[in-house]
DRENGUKE-88895 format. One record per residue (C-alpha): residue in three letters; x, z, y. Coordinates in nm, 2 decimals. Each point is the difference from the previous one (the first is absolute). Layout:
BEGIN
res, east, up, north
ALA, X, Z, Y
...
//
This chain:
BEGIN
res, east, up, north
UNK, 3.89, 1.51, -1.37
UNK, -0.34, -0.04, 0.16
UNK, -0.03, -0.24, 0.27
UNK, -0.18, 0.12, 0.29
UNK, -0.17, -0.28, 0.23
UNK, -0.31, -0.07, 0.24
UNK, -0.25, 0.23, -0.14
UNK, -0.26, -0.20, -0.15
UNK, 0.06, -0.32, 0.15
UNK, 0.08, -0.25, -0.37
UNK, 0.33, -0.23, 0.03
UNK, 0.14, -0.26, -0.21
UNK, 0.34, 0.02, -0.02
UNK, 0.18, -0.28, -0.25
UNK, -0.34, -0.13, -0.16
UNK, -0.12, 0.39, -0.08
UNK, -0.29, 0.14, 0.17
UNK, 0.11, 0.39, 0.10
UNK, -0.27, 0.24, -0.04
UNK, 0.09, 0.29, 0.23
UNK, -0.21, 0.35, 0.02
UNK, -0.22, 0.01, 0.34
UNK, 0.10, 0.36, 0.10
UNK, 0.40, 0.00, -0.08
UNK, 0.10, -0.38, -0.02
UNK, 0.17, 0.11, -0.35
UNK, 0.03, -0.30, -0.18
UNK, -0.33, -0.04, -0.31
UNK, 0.15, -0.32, -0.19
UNK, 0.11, -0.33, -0.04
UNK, -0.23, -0.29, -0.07
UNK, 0.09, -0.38, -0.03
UNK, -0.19, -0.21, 0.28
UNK, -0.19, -0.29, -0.20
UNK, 0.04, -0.34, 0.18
UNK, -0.29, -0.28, -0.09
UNK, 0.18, -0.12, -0.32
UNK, 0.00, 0.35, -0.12
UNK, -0.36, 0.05, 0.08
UNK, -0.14, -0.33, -0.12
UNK, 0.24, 0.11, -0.34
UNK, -0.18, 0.30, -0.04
UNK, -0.38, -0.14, 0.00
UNK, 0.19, -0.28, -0.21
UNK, 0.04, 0.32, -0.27
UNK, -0.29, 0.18, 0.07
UNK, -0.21, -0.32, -0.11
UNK, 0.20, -0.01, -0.32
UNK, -0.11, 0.38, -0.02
UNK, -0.34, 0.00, 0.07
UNK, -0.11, -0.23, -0.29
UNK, 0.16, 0.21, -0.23
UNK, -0.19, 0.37, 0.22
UNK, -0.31, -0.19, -0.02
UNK, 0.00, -0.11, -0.36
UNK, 0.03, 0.38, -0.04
UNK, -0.34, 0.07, 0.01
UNK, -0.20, 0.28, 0.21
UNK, 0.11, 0.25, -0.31
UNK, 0.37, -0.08, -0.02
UNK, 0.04, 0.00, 0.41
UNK, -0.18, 0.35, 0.03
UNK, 0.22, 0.14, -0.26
UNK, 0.29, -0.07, 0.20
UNK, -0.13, 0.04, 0.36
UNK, -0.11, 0.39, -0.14
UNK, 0.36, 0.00, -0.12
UNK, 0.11, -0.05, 0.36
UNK, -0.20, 0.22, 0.14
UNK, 0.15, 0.27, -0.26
UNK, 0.33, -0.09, 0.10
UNK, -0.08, 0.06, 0.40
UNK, -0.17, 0.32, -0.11
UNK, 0.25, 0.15, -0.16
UNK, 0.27, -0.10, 0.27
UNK, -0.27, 0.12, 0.30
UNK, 0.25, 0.19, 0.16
UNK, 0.31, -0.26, 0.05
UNK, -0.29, -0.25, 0.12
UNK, -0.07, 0.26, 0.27
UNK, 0.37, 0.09, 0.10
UNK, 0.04, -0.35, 0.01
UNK, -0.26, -0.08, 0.26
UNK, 0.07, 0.33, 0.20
UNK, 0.37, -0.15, 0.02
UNK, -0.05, -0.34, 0.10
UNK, -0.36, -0.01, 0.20
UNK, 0.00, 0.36, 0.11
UNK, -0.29, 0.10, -0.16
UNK, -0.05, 0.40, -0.06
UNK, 0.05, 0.08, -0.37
UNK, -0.35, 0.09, -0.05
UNK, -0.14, -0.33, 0.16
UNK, 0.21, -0.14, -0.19
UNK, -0.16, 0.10, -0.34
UNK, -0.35, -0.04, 0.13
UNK, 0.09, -0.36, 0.04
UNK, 0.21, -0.04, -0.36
UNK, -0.32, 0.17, -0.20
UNK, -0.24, -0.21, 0.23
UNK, 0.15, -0.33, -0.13
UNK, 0.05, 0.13, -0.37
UNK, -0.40, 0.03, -0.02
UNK, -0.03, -0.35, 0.09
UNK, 0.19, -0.13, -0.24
UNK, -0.14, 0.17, -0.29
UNK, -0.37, -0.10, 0.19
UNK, 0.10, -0.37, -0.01
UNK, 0.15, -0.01, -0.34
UNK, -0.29, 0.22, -0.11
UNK, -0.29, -0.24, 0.07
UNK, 0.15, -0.33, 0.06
UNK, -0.18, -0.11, -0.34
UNK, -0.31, 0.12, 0.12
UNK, -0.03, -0.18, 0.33
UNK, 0.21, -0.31, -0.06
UNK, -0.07, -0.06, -0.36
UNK, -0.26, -0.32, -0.11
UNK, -0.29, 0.14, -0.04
UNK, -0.39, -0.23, -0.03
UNK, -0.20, -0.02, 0.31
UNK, -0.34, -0.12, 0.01
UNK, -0.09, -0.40, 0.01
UNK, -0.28, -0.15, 0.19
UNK, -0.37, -0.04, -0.17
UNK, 0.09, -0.40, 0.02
UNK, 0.30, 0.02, -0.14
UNK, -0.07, 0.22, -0.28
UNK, 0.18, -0.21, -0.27
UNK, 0.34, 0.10, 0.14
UNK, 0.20, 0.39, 0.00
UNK, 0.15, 0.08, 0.28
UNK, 0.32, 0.16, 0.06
UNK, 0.26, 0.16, 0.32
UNK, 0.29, 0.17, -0.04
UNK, 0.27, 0.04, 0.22
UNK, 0.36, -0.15, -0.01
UNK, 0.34, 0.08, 0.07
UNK, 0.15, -0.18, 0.34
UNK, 0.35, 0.00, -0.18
UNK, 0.20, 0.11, 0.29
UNK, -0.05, 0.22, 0.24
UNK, 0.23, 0.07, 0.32
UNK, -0.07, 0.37, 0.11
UNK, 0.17, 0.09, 0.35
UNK, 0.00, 0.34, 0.03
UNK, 0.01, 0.28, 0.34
UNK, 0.22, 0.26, 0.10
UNK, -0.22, 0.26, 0.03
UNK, -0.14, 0.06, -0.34
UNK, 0.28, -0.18, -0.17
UNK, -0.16, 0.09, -0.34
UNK, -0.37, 0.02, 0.03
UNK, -0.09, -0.25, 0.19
UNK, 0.23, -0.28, -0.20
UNK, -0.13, 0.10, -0.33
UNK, -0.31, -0.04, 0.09
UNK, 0.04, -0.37, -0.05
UNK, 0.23, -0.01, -0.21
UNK, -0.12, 0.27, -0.25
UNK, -0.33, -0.20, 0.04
UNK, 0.16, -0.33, -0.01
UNK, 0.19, 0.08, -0.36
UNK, -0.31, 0.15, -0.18
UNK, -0.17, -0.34, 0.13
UNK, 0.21, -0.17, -0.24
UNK, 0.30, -0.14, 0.32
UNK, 0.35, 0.01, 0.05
UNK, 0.12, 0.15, 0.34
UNK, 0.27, -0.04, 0.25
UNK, 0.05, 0.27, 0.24
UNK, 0.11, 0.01, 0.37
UNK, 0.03, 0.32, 0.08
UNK, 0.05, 0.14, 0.34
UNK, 0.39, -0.04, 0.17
UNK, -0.07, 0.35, 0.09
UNK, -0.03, 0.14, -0.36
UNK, 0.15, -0.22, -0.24
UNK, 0.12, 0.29, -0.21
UNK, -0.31, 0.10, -0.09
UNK, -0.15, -0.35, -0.11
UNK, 0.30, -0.05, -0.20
UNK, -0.02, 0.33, -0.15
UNK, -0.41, -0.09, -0.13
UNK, 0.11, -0.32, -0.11
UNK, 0.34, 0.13, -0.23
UNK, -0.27, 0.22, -0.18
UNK, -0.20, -0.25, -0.04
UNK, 0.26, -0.22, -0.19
UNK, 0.07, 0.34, -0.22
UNK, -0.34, -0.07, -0.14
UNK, -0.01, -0.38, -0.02
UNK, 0.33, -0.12, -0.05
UNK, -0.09, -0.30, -0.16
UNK, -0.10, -0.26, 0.26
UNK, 0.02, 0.04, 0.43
UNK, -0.34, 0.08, 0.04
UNK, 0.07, 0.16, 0.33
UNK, 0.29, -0.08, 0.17
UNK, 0.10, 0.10, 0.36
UNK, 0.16, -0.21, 0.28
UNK, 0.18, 0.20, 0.29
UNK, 0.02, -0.09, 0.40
UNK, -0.11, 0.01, 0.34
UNK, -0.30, -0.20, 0.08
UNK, 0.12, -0.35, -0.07
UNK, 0.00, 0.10, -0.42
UNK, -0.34, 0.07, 0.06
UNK, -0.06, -0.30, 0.18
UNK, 0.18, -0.20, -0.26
UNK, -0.27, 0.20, -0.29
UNK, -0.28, -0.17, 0.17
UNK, 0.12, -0.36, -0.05
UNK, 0.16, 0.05, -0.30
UNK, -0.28, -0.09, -0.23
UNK, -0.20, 0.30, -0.12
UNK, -0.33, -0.01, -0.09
UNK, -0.13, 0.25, 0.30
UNK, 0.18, 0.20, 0.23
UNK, -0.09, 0.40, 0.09
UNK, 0.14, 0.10, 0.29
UNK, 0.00, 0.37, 0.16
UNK, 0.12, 0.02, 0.37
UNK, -0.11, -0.06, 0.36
UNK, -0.26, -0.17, 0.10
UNK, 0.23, -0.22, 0.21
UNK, 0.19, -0.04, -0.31
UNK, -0.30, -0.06, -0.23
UNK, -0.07, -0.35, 0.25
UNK, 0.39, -0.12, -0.04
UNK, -0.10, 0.07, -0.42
UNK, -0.28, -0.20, 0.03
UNK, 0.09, -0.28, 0.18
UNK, 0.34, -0.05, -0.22
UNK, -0.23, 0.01, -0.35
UNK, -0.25, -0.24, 0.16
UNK, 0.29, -0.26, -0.01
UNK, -0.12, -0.04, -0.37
UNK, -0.30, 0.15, 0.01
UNK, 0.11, 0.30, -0.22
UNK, -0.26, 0.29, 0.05
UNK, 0.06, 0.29, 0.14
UNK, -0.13, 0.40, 0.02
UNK, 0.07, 0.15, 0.31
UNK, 0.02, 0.40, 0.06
UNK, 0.11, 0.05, 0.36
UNK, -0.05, 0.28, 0.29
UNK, -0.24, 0.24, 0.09
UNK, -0.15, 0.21, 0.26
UNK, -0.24, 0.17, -0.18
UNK, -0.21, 0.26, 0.18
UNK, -0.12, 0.36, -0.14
UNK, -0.37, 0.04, 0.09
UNK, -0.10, 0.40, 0.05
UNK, -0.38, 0.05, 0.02
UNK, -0.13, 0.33, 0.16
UNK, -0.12, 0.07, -0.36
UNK, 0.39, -0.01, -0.16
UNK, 0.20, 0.27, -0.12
UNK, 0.21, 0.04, 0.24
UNK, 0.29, 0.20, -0.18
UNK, -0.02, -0.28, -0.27
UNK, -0.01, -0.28, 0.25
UNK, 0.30, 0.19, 0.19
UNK, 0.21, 0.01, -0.35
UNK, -0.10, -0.34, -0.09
UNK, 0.10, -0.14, 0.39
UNK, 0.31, 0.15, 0.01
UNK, 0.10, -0.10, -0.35
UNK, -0.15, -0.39, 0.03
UNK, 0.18, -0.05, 0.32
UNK, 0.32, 0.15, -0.04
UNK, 0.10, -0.02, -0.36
UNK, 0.28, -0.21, -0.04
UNK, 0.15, 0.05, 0.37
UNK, -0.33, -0.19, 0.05
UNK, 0.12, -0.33, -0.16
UNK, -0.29, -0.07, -0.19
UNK, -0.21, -0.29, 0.05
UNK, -0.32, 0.13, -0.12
UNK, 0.08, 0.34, 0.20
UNK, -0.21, 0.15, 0.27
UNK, 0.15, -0.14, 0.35
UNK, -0.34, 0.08, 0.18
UNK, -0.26, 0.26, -0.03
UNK, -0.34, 0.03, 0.16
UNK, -0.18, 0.33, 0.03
UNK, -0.36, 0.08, 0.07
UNK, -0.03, 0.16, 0.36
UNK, -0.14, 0.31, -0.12
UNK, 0.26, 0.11, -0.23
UNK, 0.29, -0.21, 0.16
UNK, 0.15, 0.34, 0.14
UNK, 0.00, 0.17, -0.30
UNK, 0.13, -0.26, -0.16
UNK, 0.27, -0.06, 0.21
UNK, 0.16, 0.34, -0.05
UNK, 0.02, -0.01, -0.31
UNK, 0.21, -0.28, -0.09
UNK, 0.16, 0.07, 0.33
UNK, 0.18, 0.32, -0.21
UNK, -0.03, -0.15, -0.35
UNK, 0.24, -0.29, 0.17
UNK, 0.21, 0.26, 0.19
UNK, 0.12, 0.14, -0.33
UNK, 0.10, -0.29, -0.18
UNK, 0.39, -0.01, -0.07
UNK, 0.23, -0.29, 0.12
UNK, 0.34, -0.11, -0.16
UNK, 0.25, -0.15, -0.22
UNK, -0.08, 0.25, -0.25
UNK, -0.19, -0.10, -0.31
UNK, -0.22, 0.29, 0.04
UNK, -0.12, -0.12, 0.33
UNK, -0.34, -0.03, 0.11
UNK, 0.07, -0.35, 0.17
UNK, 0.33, -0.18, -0.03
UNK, 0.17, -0.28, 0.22
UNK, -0.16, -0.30, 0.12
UNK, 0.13, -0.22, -0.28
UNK, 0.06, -0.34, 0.23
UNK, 0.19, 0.07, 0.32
UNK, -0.19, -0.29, 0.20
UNK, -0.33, 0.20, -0.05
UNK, 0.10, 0.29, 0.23
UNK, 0.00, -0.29, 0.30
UNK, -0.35, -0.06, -0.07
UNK, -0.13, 0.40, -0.06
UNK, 0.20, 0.08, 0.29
UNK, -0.22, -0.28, 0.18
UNK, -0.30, 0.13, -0.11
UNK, 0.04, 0.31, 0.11
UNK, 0.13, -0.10, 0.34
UNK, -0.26, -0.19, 0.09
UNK, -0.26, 0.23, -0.13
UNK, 0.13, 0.24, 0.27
UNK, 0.07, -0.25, 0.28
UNK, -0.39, -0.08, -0.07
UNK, -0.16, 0.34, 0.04
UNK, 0.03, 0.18, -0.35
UNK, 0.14, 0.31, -0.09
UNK, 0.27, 0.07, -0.27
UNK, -0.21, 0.39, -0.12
UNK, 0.35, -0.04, -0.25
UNK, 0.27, -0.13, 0.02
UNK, 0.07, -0.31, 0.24
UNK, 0.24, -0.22, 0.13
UNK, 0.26, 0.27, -0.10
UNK, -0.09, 0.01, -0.35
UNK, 0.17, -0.35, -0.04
UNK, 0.37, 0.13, -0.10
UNK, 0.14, -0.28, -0.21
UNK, -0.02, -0.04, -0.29
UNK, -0.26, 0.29, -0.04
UNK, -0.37, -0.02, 0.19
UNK, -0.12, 0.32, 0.05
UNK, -0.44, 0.04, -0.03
UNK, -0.13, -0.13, 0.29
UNK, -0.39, 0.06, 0.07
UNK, -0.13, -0.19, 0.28
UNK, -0.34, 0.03, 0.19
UNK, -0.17, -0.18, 0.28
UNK, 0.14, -0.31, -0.06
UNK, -0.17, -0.32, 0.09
UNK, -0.16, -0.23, -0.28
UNK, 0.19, -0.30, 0.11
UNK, 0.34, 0.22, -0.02
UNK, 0.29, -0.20, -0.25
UNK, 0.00, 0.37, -0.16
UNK, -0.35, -0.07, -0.11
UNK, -0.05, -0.41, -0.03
UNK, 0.35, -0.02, -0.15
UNK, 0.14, 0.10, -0.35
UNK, 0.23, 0.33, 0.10
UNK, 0.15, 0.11, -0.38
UNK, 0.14, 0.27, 0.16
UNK, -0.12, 0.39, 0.02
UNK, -0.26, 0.02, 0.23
UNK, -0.35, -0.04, 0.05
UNK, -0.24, -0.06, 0.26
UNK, -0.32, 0.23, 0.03
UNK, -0.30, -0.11, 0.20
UNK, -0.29, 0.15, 0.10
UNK, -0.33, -0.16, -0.09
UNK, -0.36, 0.06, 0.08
UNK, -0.12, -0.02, -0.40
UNK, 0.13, -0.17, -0.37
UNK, -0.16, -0.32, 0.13
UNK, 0.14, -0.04, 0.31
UNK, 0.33, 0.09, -0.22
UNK, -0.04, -0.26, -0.23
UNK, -0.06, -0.28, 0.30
UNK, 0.36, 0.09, 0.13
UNK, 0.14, 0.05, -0.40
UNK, -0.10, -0.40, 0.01
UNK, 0.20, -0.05, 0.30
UNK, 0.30, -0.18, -0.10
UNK, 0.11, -0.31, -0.18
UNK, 0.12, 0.21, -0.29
UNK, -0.29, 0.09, -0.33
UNK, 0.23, 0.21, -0.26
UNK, -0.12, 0.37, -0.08
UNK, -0.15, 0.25, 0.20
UNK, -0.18, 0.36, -0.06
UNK, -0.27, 0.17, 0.06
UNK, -0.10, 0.38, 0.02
UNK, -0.35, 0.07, -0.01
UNK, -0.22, 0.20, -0.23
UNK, -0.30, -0.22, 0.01
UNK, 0.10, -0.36, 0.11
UNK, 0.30, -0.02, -0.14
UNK, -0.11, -0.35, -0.21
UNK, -0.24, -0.17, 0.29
UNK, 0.31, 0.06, 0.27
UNK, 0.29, -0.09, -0.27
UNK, -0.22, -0.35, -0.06
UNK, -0.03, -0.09, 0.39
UNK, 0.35, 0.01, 0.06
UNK, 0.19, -0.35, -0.07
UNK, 0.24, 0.08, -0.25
UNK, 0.10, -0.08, -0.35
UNK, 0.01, 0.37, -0.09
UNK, -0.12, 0.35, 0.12
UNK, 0.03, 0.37, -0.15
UNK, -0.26, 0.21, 0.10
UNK, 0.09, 0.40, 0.06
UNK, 0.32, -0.09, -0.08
UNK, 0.32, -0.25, 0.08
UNK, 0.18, -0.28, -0.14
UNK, -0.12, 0.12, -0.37
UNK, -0.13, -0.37, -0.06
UNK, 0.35, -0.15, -0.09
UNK, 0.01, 0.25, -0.24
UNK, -0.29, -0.10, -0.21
UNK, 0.16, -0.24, -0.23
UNK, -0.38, -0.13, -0.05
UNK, -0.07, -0.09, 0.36
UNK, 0.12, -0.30, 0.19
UNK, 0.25, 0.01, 0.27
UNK, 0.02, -0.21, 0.29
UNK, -0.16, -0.10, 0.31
UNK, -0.12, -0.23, 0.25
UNK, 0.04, -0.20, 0.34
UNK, 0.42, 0.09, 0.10
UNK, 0.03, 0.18, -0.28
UNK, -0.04, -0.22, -0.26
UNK, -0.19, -0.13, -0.30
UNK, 0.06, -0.01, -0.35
UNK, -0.05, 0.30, -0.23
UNK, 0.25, 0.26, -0.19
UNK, -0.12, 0.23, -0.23
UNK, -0.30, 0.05, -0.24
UNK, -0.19, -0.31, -0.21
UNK, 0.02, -0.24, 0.39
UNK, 0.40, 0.12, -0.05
UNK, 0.03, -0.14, -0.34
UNK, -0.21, -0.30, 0.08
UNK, 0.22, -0.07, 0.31
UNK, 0.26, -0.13, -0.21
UNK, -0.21, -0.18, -0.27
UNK, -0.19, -0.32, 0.03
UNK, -0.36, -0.04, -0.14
UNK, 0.00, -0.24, -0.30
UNK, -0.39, -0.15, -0.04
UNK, -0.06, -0.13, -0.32
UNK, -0.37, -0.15, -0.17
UNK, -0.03, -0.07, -0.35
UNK, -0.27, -0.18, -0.20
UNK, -0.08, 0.17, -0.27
UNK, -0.29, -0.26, -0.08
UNK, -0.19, -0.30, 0.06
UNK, -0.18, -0.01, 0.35
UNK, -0.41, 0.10, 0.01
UNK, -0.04, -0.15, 0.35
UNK, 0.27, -0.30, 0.00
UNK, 0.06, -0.01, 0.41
UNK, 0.38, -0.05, -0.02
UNK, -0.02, -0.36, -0.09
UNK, -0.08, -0.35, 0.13
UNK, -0.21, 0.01, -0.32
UNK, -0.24, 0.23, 0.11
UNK, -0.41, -0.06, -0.01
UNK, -0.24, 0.00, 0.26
UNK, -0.20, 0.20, -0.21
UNK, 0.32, 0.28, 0.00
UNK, 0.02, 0.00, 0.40
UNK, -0.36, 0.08, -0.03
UNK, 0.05, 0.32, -0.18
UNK, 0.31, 0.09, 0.16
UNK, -0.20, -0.01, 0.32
UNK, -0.32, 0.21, -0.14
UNK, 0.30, 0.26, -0.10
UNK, 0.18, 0.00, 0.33
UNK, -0.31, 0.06, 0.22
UNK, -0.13, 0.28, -0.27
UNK, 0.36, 0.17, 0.03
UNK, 0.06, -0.07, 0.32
UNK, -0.31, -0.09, 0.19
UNK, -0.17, 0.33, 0.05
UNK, 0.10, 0.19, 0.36
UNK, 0.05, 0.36, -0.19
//
């Protein structure tokens, strides 16, 4: 018989973490809470394992990454039930994630070889007896904490990266959805059942905690920014590096050139996809004066339609982590209490554990529902004299993740003025699916990057290497050298190096 508890709300209960459906408290699963021994155990393993995944070679690692992404393909559908169960997530958002992060890891298995391999870079002209070398080397074990929110996505892309790098893995996934990172990880061991090349440890945040210190080669974490500092500060204990992706509050520039039906669809879908639990999702949007009204209405009715429920098929399911609804209710609280106008939804659209869209005008620039990250389904539209004046505000806040902007002739000039480590122009969020393309960002929301040849590199580390290949024309790299040899070398610097052009 199904247990039914506190919707959403994870609880251990005789050393098991209990997953437990955000919309009906039905209980998910059953997961055994790893203490510090068990942690330190697994990274133990996983450094076993990852001599053994590296000695594999580029070729014999991208034939079984491409396996696993076979495997997830072909089981596409339980992925998605899966996530719709546990997180909430509508079916169909669901899949769009899944088929998201099965391009990334046939990208990183793909061209690992190419961008990590050794390959011969060029010497100096006083050094031209020796061949020079770089190529880029496996960490050996990665810790990979993962998020709620995109439970699949966003994890494997460091760990998807991480493996084709040539590393073994241990995964933290989120309390909130430990079904599904145990799910990814069972399929992976279908495929290589031969050593633990990525394991997965289970808990609250004291497992992940215990990851940092444990001894792996570099930490990625996914999570709050608050959360990101607490990261940080445990893996500087032993100086263990770490990538940081943390929150957003990424803006939506619309210049009175954009397409405003496109910029509409693009709004509506950026900042309300996923219940609006997306860190790179549109929280704030900025619209040139002259078409701000036009503008307005239409994702004003393109919001209005959107379906809200427990049902797969809905347009935006339940806010995934109960606390959150505190803070969205907040937001939009004191948005009101401040002057702004809900134009949908409201206060009244908070109705536990659903959010219902909530557009909100007027609302002052130093407002917690526009400084703050909301991860709930609303956004704040502003009125602004022009794109530049937009782009000033879009800068606003300590947070530098994504953005957009909707313009049809300065779409690049805008997107390279604001501060942030990615932008889509005429379109939203569509960088994290570029498997080519770093991912990350700057001031509170991080550093590091996921994704693309910097993702790959991220978990590497550069191996310089010079090799004379015969005996030295200018001998300068010696007590033994002439007087008569610093006199050339110095006639050869100052005609290299001495002109101004």
């Amino acid at each position: 018989m199904t247990a039914t508890r506190t919707p959403g709300v994870p609880a251990i209960d005789e050393g098991s973490l209990i997953s437990t459906s955000p919309a009906s408290g039905d209980e998910i699963g059953r997961f055994p809470v790893a203490s510090p021994d068990h942690v330190t155990d697994a990274v133990a393993r996983a450094r076993d394992a990852a001599g053994w995944w590296a000695g594999l070679g580029f070729a014999g690692r991208r034939k079984r990454l491409l396996a696993f992404r076979s495997v997830l393909t072909n089981r596409l559908e339980e992925l998605a039930e899966l996530m719709h169960r546990e997180g909430g997530k509508p079916i169909a958002d669901a899949l769009v994630e899944a088929i998201g992060a099965i391009d990334h890891i046939a990208w990183a298995a793909n061209h690992a070889r190419k961008v990590l391999g050794r390959r011969r870079v060029g010497s100096s002209v006083l050094l031209a007896e020796h061949t020079s070398y770089l190529e880029y080397l496996p960490f050996g074990v990665i810790g990979v904490i993962g998020p709620w929110n995109y439970p699949v996505l966003t994890p494997m892309g460091s760990i998807a990266y991480a493996l084709a790098a040539g590393n073994a893995v241990v995964f933290k996934p989120s309390e909130y959805t430990p079904a599904v990172g145990q799910w990814i990880v069972d399929r992976f061991a279908e495929v290589v059942p031969e050593r633990p090349v990525l394991q997965i440890v289970h808990g609250m945040g004291d497992v992940g905690g215990a990851l940092c210190r444990s001894g792996v080669d570099k930490i990625a974490f996914t999570g709050s920014t608050a959360t990101g500092k607490k990261v940080m500060a445990a893996a500087a204990e032993s100086l263990t590096p770490v990538l940081l992706e943390c929150g957003g509050k990424d803006a939506m520039i619309v210049a009175a050139d954009a397409d405003l039906d496109a910029a509409a669809d693009a709004c509506v879908w950026g900042g309300l996809t996923n219940a609006g639990q997306t860190c790179v999702g549109i929280e704030r949007v900025y619209v040139a004066d002259g078409v701000y009204d036009a503008f307005l209405g239409r994702v004003v009715a393109r919001a209005a339609k959107l379906t809200v429920g427990e049902e797969g098929t809905a347009d935006v399911g339940p806010i995934t982590m109960p606390s959150q609804i505190d803070v969205i209710r907040r937001h939009i609280e004191d948005a009101l209490t401040r002057g702004g106008r809900a134009v949908l939804g409201g206060a009244e659209a908070v109705r536990p554990p659903f959010v219902s869209p909530t557009i909100l005008v007027d609302v002052p620039e130093d407002a917690a529902a526009v400084q703050e990250e909301t991860f709930g389904p609303t956004l704040t539209i502003a009125r602004v004299k022009d794109a530049d004046e937009a782009v000033r505000l879009a800068n606003g806040t300590g947070y530098g993740l994504g953005g957009a902007i909707f313009s049809k002739s300065r779409g690049l000039e805008l997107a390279r003025g604001v501060r942030s480590g990615m932008t889509s122009i005429n379109s939203a969020l569509t960088f994290a699916g570029m498997p080519s393309l770093p991912f990350g960002g700057v001031g509170g929301s991080g550093f590091g990057r996921i994704h693309g040849e910097d993702g790959l590199r991220e978990f590497t580390r550069a191996k310089a290497i010079v090799k004379r290949r015969g005996p030295s024309l200018l001998a300068i790299t010696t007590f033994d050298r002439a007087p008569k040899t610093m006199r050339q070398v110095l006639k050869i610097v100052k005609l290299v190096h001495g002109r101004s052009k």
